[in-house]
C-alpha positions in Angstrom: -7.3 8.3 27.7 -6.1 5.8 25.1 -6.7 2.2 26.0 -3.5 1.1 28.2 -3.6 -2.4 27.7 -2.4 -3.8 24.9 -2.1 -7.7 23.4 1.2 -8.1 26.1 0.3 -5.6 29.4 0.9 -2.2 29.5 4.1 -1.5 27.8 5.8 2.4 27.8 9.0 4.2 28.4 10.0 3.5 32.5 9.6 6.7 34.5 7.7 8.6 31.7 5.1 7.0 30.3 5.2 3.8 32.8 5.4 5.7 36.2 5.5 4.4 39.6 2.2 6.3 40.1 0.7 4.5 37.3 2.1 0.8 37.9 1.2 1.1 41.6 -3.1 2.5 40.7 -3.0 -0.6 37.7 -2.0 -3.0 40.6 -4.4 -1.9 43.3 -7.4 -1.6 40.8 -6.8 -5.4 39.7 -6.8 -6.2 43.6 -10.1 -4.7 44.0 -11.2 -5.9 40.4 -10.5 -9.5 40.9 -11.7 -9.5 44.4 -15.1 -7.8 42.8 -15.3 -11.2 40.6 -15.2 -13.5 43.5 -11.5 -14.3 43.1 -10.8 -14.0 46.2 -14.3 -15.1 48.0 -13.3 -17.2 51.2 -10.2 -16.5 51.6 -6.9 -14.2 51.9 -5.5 -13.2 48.3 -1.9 -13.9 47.1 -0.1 -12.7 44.5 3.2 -13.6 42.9 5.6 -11.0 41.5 8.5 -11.3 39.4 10.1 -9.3 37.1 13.4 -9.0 34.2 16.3 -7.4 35.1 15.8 -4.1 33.9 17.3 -1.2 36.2 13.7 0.7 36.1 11.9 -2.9 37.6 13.3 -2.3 40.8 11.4 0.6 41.7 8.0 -0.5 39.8 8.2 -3.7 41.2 8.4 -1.9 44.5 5.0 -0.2 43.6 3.6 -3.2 42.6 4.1 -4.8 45.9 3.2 -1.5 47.6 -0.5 -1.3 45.4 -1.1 -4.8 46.3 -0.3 -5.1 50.0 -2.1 -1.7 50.2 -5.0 -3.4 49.0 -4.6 -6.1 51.1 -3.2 -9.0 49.0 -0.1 -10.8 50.2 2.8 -10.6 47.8 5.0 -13.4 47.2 8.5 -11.9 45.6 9.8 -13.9 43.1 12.8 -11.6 42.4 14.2 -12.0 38.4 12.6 -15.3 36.9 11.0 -15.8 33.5 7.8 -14.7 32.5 6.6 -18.0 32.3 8.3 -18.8 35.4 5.9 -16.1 37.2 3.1 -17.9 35.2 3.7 -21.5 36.6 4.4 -20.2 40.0 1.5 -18.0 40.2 -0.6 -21.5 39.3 1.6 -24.1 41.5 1.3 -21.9 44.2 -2.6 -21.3 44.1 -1.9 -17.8 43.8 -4.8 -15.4 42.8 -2.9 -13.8 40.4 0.7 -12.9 38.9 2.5 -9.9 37.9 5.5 -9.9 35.5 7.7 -6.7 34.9 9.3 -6.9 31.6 9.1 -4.9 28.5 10.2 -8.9 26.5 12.7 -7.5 23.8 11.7 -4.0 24.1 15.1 -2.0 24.6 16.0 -1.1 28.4 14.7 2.1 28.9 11.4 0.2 28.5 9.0 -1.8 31.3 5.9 -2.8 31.4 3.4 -4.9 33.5 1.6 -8.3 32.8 -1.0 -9.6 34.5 -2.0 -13.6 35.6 -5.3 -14.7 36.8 -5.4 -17.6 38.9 -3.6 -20.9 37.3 -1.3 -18.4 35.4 -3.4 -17.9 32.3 -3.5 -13.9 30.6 -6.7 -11.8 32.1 -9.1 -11.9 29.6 -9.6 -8.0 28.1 -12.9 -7.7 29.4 -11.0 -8.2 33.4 -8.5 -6.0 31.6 -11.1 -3.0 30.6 -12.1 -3.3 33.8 -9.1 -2.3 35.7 -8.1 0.3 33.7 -11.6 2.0 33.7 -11.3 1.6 37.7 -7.9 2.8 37.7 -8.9 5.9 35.4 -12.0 6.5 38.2 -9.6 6.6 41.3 -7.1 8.6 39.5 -9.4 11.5 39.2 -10.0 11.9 42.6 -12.8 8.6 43.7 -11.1 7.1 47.0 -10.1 3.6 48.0 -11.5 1.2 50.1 -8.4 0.5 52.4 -7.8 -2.1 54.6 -6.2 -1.4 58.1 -4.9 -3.3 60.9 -4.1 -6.9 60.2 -6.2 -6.7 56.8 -3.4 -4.9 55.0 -0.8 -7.7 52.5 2.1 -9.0 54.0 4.9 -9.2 51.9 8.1 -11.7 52.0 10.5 -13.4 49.6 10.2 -16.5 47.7 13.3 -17.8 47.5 12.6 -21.2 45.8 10.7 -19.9 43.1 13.9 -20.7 40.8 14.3 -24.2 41.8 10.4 -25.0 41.9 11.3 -23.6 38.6 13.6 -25.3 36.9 12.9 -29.1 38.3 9.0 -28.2 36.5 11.2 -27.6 33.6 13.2 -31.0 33.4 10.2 -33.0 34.4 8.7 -32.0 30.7 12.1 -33.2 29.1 11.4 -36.8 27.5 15.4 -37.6 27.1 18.5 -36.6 28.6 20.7 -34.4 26.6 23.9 -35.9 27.0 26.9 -35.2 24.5 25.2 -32.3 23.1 26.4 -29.1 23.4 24.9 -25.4 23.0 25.6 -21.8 23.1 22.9 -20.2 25.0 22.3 -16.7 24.5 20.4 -15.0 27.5 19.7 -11.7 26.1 21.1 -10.7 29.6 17.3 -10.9 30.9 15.4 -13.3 32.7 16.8 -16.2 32.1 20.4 -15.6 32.4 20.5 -18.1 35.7 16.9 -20.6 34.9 17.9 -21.6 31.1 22.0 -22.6 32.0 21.1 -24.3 35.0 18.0 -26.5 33.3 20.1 -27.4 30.3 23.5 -28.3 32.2 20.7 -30.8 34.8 19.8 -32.0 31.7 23.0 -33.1 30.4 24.5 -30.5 27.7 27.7 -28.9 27.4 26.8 -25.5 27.6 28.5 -22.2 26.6 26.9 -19.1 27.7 27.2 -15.7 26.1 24.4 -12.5 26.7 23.9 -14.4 30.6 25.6 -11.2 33.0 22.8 -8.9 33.2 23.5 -5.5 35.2 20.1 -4.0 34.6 21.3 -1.8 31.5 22.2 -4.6 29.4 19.0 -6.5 28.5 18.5 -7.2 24.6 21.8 -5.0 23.8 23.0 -6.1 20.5 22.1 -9.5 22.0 19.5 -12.3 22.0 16.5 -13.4 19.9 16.4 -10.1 17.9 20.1 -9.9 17.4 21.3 -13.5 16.5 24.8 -12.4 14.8 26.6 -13.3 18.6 25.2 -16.5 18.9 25.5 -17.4 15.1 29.2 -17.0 15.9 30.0 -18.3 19.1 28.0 -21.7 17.6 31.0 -21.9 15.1 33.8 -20.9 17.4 33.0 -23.9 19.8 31.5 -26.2 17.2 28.3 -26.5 18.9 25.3 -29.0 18.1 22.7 -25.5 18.2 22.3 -22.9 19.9 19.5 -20.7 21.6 18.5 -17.3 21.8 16.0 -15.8 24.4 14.5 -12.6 24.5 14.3 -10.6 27.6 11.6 -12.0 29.4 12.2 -15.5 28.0 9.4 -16.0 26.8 10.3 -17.2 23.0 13.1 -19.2 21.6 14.8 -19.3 18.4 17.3 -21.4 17.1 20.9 -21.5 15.3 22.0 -25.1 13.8 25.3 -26.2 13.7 26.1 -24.2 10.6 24.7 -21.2 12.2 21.8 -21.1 10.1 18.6 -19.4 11.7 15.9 -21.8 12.7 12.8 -19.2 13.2 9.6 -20.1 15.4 7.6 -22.0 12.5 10.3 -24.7 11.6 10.6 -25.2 15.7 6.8 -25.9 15.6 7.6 -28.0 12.9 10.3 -30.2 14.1 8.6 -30.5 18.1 4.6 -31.1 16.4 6.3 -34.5 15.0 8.1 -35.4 18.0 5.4 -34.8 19.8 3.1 -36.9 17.6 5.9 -39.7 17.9 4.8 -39.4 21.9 0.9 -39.2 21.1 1.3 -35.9 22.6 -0.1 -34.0 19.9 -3.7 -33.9 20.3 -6.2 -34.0 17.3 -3.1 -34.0 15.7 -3.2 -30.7 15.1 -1.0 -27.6 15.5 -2.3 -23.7 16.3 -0.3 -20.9 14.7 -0.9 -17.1 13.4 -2.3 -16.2 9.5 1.7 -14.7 9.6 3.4 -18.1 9.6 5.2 -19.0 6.0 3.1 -20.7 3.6 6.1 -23.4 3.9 5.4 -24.5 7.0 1.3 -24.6 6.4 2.6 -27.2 3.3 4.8 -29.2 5.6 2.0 -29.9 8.0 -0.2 -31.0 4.9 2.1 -33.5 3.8 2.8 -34.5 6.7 -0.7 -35.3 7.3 -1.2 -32.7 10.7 -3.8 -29.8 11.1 -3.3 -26.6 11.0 -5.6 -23.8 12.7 -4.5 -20.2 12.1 -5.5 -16.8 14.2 -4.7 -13.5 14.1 -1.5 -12.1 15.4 -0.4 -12.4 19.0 0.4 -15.4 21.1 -2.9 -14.4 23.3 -5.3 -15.6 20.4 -3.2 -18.9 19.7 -3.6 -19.6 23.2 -7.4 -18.8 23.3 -7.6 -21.7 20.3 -5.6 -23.5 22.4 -7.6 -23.8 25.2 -10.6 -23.5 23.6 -10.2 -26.5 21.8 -7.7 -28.4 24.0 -4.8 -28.6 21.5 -1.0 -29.1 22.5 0.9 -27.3 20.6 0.9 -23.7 19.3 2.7 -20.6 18.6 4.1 -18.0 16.5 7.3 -17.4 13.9 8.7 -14.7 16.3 9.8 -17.8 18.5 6.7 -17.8 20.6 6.2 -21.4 22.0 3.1 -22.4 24.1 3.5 -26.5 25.3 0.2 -26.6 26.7 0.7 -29.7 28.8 4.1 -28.1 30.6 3.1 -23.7 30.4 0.2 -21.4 30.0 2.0 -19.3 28.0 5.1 -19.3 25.8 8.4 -20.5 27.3 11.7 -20.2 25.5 13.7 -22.3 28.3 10.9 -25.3 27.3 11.2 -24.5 24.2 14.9 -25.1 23.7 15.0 -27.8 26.3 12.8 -29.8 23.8 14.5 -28.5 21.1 17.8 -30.0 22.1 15.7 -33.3 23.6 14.9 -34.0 20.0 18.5 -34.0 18.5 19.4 -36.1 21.5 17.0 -38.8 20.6 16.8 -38.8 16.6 20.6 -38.4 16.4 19.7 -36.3 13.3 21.2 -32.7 13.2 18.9 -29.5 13.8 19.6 -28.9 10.5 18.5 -32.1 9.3 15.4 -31.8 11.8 14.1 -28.7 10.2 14.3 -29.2 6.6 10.9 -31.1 7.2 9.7 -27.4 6.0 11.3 -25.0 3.3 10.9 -21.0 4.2 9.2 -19.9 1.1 10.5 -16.1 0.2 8.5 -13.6 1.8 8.3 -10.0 1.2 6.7 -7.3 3.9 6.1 -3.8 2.4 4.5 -1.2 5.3 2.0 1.2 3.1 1.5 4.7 5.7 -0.8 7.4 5.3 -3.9 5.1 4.0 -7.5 4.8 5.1 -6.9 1.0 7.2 -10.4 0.5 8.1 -11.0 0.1 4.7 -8.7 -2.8 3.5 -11.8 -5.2 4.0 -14.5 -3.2 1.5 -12.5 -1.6 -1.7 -13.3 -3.3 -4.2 -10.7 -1.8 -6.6 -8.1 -4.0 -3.8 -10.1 -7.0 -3.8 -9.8 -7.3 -7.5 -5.8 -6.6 -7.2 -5.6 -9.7 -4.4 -7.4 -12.1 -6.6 -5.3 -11.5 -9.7 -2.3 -11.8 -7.2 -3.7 -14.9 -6.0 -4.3 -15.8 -9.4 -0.4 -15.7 -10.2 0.7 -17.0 -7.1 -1.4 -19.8 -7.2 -1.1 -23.1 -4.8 2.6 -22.1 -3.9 2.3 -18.3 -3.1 0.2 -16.1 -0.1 -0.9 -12.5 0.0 -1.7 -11.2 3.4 -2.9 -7.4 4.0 -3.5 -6.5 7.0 -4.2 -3.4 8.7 -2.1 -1.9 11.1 -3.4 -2.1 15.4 -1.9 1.7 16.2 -0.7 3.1 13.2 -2.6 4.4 10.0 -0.8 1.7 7.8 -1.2 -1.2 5.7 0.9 -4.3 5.9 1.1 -6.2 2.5 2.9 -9.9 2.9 3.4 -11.6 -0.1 5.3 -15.4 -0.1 6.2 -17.1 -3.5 8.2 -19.9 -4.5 10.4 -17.1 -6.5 12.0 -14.3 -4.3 11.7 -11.9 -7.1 8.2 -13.1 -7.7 7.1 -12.2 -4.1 9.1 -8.6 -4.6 6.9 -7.8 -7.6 3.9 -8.8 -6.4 3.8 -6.8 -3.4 5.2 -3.6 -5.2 1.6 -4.2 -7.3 0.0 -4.4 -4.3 1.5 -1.7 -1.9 0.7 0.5 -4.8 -2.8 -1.0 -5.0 -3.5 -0.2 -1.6 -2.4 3.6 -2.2 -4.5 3.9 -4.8 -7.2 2.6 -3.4 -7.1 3.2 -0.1 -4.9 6.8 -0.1 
């Protein structure tokens, strides 16, 4: 069996390859892993479950509930809330662990399932490795251990979830938002009923568009991966911004009152010197990914912040995070982690801070996010190459330092290898679009040559 877990849960196709079967052995083999760790030592385990509003959640949420109550862990149901809603709850309740539904901007006929340890932080792989080697052992035959009588989970509804919710989120808002106004584009997921109702508390005029899920609908033409809606509906009404969410609202980017994009890196930009303004931004530094534009690694160097860069995937920003206790981290896709406020990225946050900013500077979004200029940048996918190899061919080492060498201080080349497919990515930024184009055509064919 191919490992199940990948950097986000276990993510596949609803009903084919993420089964009710499957969803309900994954919860009850976390149960029984966590309780082998001492989690729940002393006392009677909780978990909180939530989940997007995906048609195919319904019925795996249902198996979630049933794996853990099985096991004899009582389920709090959280109904359709943000992922990092689950995550907060899942700490502010003292829970022993979380469980999220969502598939984030997968397309609908996708799910998947996310676990929280206790205080709403991602399980570690090793916890992860765990449970699907224990799940893999029961499925072939070993039984469970299962509680009877009054040792089975009880199960109920957690109806102020939302509101426990959204007042967490406007207690992390430093000004009111008064006489702004915003489009807010739901992505007709998780936040359709969270991100109106903190931003209107907080004082915006708001216009909704992508906010009437029906369980079909989520990410449709809609949302942080399709921006043309909310790019528009900014001009129609003449907003001040406006915000896009991805299913699980978990990320956040950004239209300015033009209805120019404003991608992840430039909202870490504009929110690392507001919150240095507040002396929230520990060691004044700032955590992002080796993918994040060149421009936006300059803009923190003139603007005399840190930088520290990890591989790809919100998880190893927040391991830096929390390794080293900084604030503030995330990703270009619009991945946001407020460490003070979330344990993971929140795009309701996000844009609640977002929108906070313009409120106090007076300055535009526009304005706000020149503070960094996107250098061009150019991805080519190479297929049908030897990726374990991109780190010892020499023949490709000498073509990245002669690209280096005509880059020089204001270009980047990135190759990376591909996590589940025999590719090569090749990322080339320059000053010069047509620069960055002809660099990495020299390189994709580098890497076939050398690596083919």
């Amino acid at each position: 069996m191919g490992r199940l877990f990948g950097t986000d849960g276990v993510r596949g196709v609803a009903n084919a390859d993420l089964t009710a079967e499957l969803t309900l052995g994954l919860s009850v083999a976390a149960a029984h892993v966590l309780a082998e760790a001492g989690t729940f030592e002393g006392h009677r385990p909780t978990a909180v479950v939530g989940r997007d509003p995906r048609a195919s959640g319904e019925f795996l949420e249902a198996a979630v509930v049933a794996g853990l109550a099985s096991a004899g862990v009582d389920v709090l149901r959280v109904g359709v809330l943000p992922t990092p809603a689950v995550a907060f709850l899942t700490g502010a309740l003292g829970a022993d662990l979380g469980v999220m539904l969502s598939a984030s901007h997968n397309a609908m006929p996708d799910n998947g399932v996310k676990f929280f340890a206790r205080g709403g932080h991602k399980l570690p792989d090793e916890l992860e490795d765990r449970i699907e080697a224990l799940y893999e052992e029961h499925r072939t035959g070993a039984p469970w251990d299962r509680p009877t009588g009054s040792g089975v989970g009880r199960v109920r509804s957690y109806e102020e979830g939302f509101e426990r919710y959204v007042s967490h989120l406007l207690t992390a808002v430093p000004n009111r938002l008064d006489g702004l106004k915003v489009v807010l584009d739901e992505a007709h997921g998780a936040a359709a009923r969270v991100s109106p109702e903190a931003f209107t508390r907080a004082g915006a005029e708001i216009v909704t568009i992508g906010a009437e899920p029906d369980g079909l609908n989520i990410n449709d033409g809609c949302g942080s991966t399709h921006l043309g809606l909310l790019k528009a509906a900014v001009l129609e009404h003449g907003a001040d911004l406006g915000i896009a969410h991805d299913g699980d609202a978990d990320r956040c980017l950004a239209v300015d009152h033009t209805g120019a994009e404003v991608d992840g890196d430039q909202i870490l930009a504009v929110l690392a010197l507001a919150m240095r303004e507040r002396s929230e931004l520990r060691s004044d530094t700032v955590v992002a990914t080796v993918m994040s534009n060149l421009g936006f690694k300059l803009a923190m160097e003139r603007e005399g912040l840190s930088l520290v860069q990890t591989g790809v995937g919100d998880r190893y920003v927040l391991e830096e995070m929390k390794e080293h206790d900084y604030a503030l981290g995330g990703e270009q896709s619009g991945h946001v982690i407020i460490l003070d406020h979330a344990t993971t990225g929140d795009g309701t946050l996000t844009g609640l801070l977002l929108a906070a900013r313009i409120a106090e500077t007076g300055r535009t979004l526009q304005d706000l996010a020149s503070v960094m200029e996107r250098l061009p940048q150019v991805l080519i996918n190479v297929p049908d190459v030897d990726r374990s190899r991109v780190g010892t061919s020499a023949e490709l080492a000498s073509a990245v330092t002669e690209a280096e060498r005509e880059l020089g201080a204001t270009g980047r080349v990135l190759l990376r290898p591909s996590g589940t497919e025999p590719l090569v990515r090749v990322m080339v930024e320059a000053a010069d679009i047509d620069q960055a184009r002809s660099v990495a055509g020299r390189l994709a064919d580098a890497v076939k040559s050398a690596l083919g």
